[in-house]
Phi, psi and omega in degrees: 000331186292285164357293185283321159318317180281324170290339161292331228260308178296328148318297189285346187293315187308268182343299192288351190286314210283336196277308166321309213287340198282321168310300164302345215256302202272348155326305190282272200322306223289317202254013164271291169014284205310321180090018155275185141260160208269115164273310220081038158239343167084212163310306176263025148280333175301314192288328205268310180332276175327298184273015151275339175305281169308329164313299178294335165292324183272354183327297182288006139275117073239297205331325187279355166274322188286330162293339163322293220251359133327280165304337172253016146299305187301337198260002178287288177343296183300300207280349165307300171312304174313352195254330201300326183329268198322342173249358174318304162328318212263335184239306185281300192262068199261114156349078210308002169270001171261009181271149177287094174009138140258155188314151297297004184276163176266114228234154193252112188261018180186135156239129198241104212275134121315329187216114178236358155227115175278072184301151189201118129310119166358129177079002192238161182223145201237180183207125154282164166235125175297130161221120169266137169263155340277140183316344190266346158343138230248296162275125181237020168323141179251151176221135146278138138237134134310135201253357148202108180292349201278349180281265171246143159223157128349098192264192275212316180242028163094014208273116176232130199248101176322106161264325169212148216286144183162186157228153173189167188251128177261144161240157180230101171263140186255180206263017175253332188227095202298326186304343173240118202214161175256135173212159206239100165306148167221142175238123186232124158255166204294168187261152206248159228231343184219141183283144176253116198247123179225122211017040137120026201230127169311109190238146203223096229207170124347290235256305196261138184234186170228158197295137186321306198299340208291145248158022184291341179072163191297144172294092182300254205346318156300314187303276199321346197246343158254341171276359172264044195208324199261322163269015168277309185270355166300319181312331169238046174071041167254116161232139208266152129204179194277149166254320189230174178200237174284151142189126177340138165335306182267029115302312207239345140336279185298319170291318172290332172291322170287021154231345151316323200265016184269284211252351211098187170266310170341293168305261202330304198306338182288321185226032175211099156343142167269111175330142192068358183242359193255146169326269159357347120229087165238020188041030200238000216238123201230145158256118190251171179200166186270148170316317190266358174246079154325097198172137165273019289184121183312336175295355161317324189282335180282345170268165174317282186308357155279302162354298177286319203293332160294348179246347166232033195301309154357305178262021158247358158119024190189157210244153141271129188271294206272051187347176150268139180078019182246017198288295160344340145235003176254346157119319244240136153269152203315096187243103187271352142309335191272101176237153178236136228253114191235339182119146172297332221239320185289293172348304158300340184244334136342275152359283187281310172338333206065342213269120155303153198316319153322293177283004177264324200255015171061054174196179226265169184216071191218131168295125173280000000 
């Protein structure tokens, strides 16, 4: 029994060596099949490969794309400045009058001259006065140019300074609305340097001017001949007296200019001289008024003492210079106060002519 025993016990030992070695055996042999080498990944460590493999072959194909979309950054970069001219206009230097308002300003749509055409002596300097609409406008900046300084030029608050004889246009733009600007003829003539004499009688006219410098002061030979005149209509209850007399370049500088800038240059020019153009200096020129009216007024011709003095000034060496209904050849609206001293002998055949002092010595009385 022992025997058998034991040949069993070698028997099942025998089995199990052999079922180890069959085991171990397909262990080893199993990872050859493939025809890889043995990682311990089997098939899909092969497969994890194969595409890192392709990864890497095609990397450098991607790359010049990604250097690609690289270069049209840079070169978008490099071509920006170049673009920038053309949209610049469009943002910094945009027309200020499209530009948008802020909530309550006010924007300025019209400008109006005191002066828009400027006769100027060498040297002389004149200021139209600006008005801009609407009043309540927010910005009323002024910008002046000159359109040749070597004619005239221009400062900042509108001075426009005769430099040499010549034409040229000044404009005053305004600086919230380049669309709305004014312009100024401007004419500077040579300064004038000789008195103009026409059959022997002095003339200060529109047309004819007198030198800045001329400077005479009243005229004795007038003076004494209006006071034989004031006391010639006292003997018949008239009494006279002067309101004006001489007056300097720079006396009548200044008075024309404050009625320009009062009524315009236009309204001035009708019943006011352009410095160097007015009678008054010539010392020759007299303004009269009644004792009791401190005072200038076309109703003058209508009192005794306009009266006496139109029918009988003549015979004291003096005119009414500007007549009525002759403002279309003496430049002048009707000043029945205004007399001028030509001589008793000129004066008198004036007079009787009918003609003002323009039509009688045939010549013009107009700013060129």
């Amino acid at each position: 029994m022992k025997s058998k025993s034991k040949i069993v016990l070698l028997i099942c030992v025998s089995l199990v060596l052999i079922a180890c070695f069959c085991f171990f055996s397909s262990k080893v042999s199993r990872p050859s099949e493939t025809g890889n080498e043995t990682t311990g990944t089997g098939v899909e460590g092969t497969e994890n490969e194969t595409a890192a493999v392709t990864l890497a072959e095609t990397a450098p194909e991607t790359e010049p794309e990604t250097e690609t979309e690289e270069a049209t950054e840079e070169t978008q970069a490099k071509t920006e400045p170049e673009t920038e001219p053309e949209t610049e206009p469009e943002t910094v230097f945009i027309p200020i009058e499209t530009q948008p308002l802020k909530p309550g300003e006010v924007q300025v749509t019209g400008i109006t001259l005191t002066i828009y055409d400027l006769s100027l002596n060498v040297g002389e300097t004149r200021m139209p006065i600006v008005t801009m609409t609407p009043n309540n406008a927010t910005d009323k900046g002024e910008i002046w140019v000159s359109s040749d300084t070597n004619i005239a030029t221009v400062d900042r608050y509108g001075n426009i300074y005769g430099v040499a004889a010549g034409e040229c246009t000044v404009t005053v733009t305004s600086t919230s609305n380049s669309a709305v600007y004014a312009e100024v003829k401007v004419k500077v003539k040579a300064e004038v340097t000789e008195l103009t004499y026409i059959d022997g009688i002095l003339i200060a006219n529109k047309t004819y001017a007198l030198p800045k410098t001329y400077a005479p002061g009243w005229n004795t030979e007038g003076a004494a001949q209006l006071n034989v005149m004031f006391a010639a209509a006292q003997t018949e209850g008239i009494y006279l007296k002067m309101q004006s007399g001489y007056r300097s370049y720079t006396d009548q500088y200044i008075i024309y200019n404050d009625y320009v800038a009062r009524d315009g240059q236009a309204a001035a020019d009708r019943y006011s001289a352009r410095p160097g153009h007015s009678e008054h200096q010539t010392g020759l020129a007299f303004d009269l008024t009644t004792t009791y009216y401190n005072g200038l007024w076309e109703g003058f011709a209508d009192t005794p003492e306009g009266k006496w003095v139109a029918e009988n000034c003549h015979k004291y060496g003096f005119i009414i210079r500007y007549p009525k209904e002759k403002e279309h050849i003496t430049g002048y609206m009707y000043e029945p106060w205004h007399v001028r001293y030509i001589g008793v002998e000129k004066a008198t055949a004036v007079y009787e002519s009918g003609l003002c002092l323009e039509e009688y010595l045939n010549i013009t009385s107009s700013y060129s």
